[in-house]
C-alpha positions as CSV (number, residue, x, y, z in Angstrom):
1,X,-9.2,-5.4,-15.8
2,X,-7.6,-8.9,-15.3
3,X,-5.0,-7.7,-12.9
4,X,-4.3,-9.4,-9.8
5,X,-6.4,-8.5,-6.7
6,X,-5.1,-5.5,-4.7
7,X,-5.2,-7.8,-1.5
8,X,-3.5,-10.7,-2.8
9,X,-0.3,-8.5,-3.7
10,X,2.7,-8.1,-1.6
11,X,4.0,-4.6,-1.0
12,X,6.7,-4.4,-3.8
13,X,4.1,-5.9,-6.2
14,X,1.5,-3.0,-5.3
15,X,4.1,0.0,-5.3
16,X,4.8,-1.1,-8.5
17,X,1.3,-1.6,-10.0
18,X,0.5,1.5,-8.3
19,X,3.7,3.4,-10.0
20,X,2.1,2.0,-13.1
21,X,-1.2,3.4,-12.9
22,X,0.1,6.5,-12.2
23,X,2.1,6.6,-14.9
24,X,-0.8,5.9,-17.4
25,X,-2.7,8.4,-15.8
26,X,-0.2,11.1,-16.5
27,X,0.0,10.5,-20.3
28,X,-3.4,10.7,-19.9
29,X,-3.5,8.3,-22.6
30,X,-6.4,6.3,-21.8
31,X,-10.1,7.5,-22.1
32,X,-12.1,8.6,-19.7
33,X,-13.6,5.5,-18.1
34,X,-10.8,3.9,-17.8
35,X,-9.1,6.9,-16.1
36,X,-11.7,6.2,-13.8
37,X,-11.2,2.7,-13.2
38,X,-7.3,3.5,-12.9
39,X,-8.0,6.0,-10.4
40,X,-9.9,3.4,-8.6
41,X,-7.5,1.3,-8.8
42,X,-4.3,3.4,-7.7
43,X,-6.6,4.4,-4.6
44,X,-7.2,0.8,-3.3
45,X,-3.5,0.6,-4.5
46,X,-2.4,3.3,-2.2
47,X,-3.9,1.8,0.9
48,X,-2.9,-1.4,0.6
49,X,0.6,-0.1,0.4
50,X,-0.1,2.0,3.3
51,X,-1.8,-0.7,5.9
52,X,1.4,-3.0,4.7
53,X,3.8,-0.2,5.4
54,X,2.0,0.5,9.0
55,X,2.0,-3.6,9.8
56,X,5.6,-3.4,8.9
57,X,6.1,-0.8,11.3
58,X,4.3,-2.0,14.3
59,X,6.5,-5.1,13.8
60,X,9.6,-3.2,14.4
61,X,8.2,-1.2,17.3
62,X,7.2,-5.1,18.6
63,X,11.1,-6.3,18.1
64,X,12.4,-2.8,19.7
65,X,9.8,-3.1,22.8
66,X,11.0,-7.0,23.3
67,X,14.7,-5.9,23.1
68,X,13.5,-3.2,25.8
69,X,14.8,-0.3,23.0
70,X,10.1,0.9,22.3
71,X,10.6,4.3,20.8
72,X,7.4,4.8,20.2
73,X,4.1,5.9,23.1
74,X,1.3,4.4,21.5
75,X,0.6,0.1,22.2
76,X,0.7,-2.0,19.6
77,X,-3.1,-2.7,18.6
78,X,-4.5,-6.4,19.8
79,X,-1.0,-6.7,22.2
C-alpha cells in the first residue's frame, strides 16, 4: 500500500481514510489478503483517530481548568 503513514495524518485525513477502508471492506470487494491488510489498516486507523480525539479533549479540559470552569476529576497526564 502506498498510502500515507497512519501517524503522519491529521484527524480529518484518518476519519476519512478510515471511512474508506471500511467502505471497501463492506463490498467486500477485495480478496482475502488484502481484506487483511485493510483490516490492519482501519485498526491502526481507529486509534490514531481515537488518541487525536482524547489529546483534543484533554486540551479543552486544560482551557476550562485555566478559566477555573475543570469539569472533569481526573489530572491531566504529565501536568
Amino acid at each position: 500500500m502506498s498510502e500515507k503513514p497512519v501517524a503522519e495524518m491529521n484527524f480529518e485525513e484518518a476519519m476519512a481514510a478510515l471511512e474508506a477502508v471500511v467502505g471497501q471492506l463492506e463490498r467486500g470487494d477485495v480478496a482475502l489478503e488484502q481484506s487483511i491488510a485493510l483490516y490492519e489498516r482501519g485498526a491502526a486507523l481507529k486509534a490514531h483517530c481515537a488518541e487525536k480525539l482524547r489529546a483534543a479533549e484533554e486540551k479543552v479540559e486544560l482551557i476550562r481548568a485555566q478559566e477555573g470552569r475543570a469539569i472533569g476529576t481526573t489530572p491531566v497526564e504529565g501536568l
